[in-house]
N, C-alpha and C positions, 0 to 999 in steps of 0.2 A: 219522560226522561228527566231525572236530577241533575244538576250540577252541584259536586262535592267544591264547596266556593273554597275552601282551604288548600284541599289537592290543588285545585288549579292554581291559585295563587302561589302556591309553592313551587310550580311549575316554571314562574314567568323569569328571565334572565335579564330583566333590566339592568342597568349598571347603577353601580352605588348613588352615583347623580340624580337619577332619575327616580329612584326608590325614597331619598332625603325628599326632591321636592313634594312628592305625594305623601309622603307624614307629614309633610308641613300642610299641605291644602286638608289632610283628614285633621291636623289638629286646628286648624282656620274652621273647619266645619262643626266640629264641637264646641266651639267657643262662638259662633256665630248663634248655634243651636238654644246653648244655654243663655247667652243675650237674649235672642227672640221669648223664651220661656218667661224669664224673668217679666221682659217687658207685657206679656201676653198677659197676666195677673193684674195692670194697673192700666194697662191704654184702652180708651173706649171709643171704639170708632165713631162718630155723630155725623159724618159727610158722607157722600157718596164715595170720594176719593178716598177717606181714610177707609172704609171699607174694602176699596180694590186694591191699596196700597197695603192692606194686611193680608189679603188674600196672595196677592203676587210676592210677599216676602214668603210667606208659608212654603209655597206651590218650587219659586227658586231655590230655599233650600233645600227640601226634598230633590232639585234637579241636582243640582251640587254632589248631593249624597250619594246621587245615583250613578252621575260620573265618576267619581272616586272611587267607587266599588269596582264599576266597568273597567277602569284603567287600571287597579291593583290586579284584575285578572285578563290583564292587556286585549280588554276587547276594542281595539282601537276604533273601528269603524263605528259601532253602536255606544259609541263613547263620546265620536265626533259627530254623528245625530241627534243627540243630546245638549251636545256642545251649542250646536249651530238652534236648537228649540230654546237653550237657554239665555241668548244673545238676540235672538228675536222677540223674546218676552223682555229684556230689558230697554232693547231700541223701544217699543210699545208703550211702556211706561215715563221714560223718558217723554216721550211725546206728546202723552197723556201731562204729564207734569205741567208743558208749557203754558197747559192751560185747564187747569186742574178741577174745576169747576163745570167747566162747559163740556170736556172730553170724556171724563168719569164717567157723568151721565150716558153721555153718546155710546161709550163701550160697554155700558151694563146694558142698556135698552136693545143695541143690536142683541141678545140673545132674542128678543120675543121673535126677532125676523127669522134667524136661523130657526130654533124652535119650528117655526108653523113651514116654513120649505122643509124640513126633515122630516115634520111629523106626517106633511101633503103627501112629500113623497113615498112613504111610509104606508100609509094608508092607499093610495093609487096600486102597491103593488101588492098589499096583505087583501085588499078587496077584491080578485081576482079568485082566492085560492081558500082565504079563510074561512071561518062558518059567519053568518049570518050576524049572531048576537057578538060574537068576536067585531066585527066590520062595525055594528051601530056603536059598542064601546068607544071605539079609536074614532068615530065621527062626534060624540059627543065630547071628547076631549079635543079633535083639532076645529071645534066649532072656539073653546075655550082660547083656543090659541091663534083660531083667526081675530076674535077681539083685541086683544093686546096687538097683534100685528098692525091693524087698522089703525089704531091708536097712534103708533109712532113710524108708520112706513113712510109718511111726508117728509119725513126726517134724511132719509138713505135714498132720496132721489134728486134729481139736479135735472134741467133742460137744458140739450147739446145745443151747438150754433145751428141744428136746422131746426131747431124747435121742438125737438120731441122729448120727453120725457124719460129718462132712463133710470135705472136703476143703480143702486152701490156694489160695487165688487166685493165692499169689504164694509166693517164698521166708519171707517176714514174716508174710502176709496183712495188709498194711496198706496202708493207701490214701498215695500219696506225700506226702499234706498230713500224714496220721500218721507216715509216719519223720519228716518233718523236724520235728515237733515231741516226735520222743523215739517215745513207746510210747504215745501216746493215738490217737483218732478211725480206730478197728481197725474192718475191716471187717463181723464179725460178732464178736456179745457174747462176753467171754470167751478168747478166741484170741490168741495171739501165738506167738513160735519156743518151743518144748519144748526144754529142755535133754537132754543124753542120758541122763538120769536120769529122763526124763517129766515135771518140772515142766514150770509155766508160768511167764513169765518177762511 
């Protein structure tokens, strides 16, 4: 099924208030757009941070755009879903900001972890049902991605007050009320990103 995006919008009864501030956010989003473009021709990312720092401008305004769309055709709810991904990428970044060097890294490296849990568990349930040659492909790839795991799992682990070793929730391990107020109200005592020297940070 299609959505004729026109009909529908022609549909929507906003009140004149409300229709002005959304030309003004679609005309913010055109002029952010053409900013990023222009910029995009002469900046050369050389850090890790300026790499994710381009990638999360990209990634945001496509989110923007796709609100603006959403609420011109009053899908409030998948609009306010959007809303709420796009203010969780920004608290994120912020956080990453504080310390721009050391976090970059930590959030680019958590992919190898996710990675090899997706691909494990991936493999756990295609090996049951798949053909044979199908199952040794997908083992010779998450053998790939058990390396890079091993590499940086010391990284996303911390030892609780009994001693045991546990793992990260998250690339930070912190709960999103804790990035956005810096490095406090962390999930379990103790824990935050390990630098690649093994502190704690």
């Amino acid at each position: 099924m299609r959505i004729d995006i026109e009909k529908t919008i022609a549909r929507v009864g906003f009140p004149a208030e409300i229709w002005a501030w959304l030309d003004l956010i679609g005309d913010v989003i055109v002029a952010t757009q053409e900013e990023a473009i222009e910029r995009e021709r002469t900046f050369v990312a050389r850090t890790p941070y300026q790499h994710l720092l381009r990638r999360f401008i990209n990634r945001e305004i496509s989110s923007l755009s796709a609100i603006y769309a959403l609420l011109r055709m009053e899908l409030v709810y998948q609009a306010a879903a959007h809303i709420r991904l796009f203010c969780e990428n920004v608290i994120t970044l912020r956080y990453i900001l504080l310390d721009p060097g050391e976090r970059s890294k930590a959030f680019l490296d958590y992919f190898a972890v996710d990675a090899y849990k997706i691909g494990k568990a991936y493999l756990d349930w295609e090996s049951q049902t798949a053909k044979p040659q199908h199952v040794e492909a997908m083992s010779l790839q998450q053998a790939e991605l058990e390396k890079r795991f091993r590499e940086v799992r010391e990284r996303y682990t911390y030892v609780d007050r009994k001693g045991k070793t546990r793992e990260f929730t998250n690339w930070c391990n912190l709960t999103l009320k804790g990035a956005g107020s810096g490095n406090s109200d962390r999930k379990n005592s103790g824990n935050s990103v390990r630098s690649s020297k093994g502190d704690r940070r």
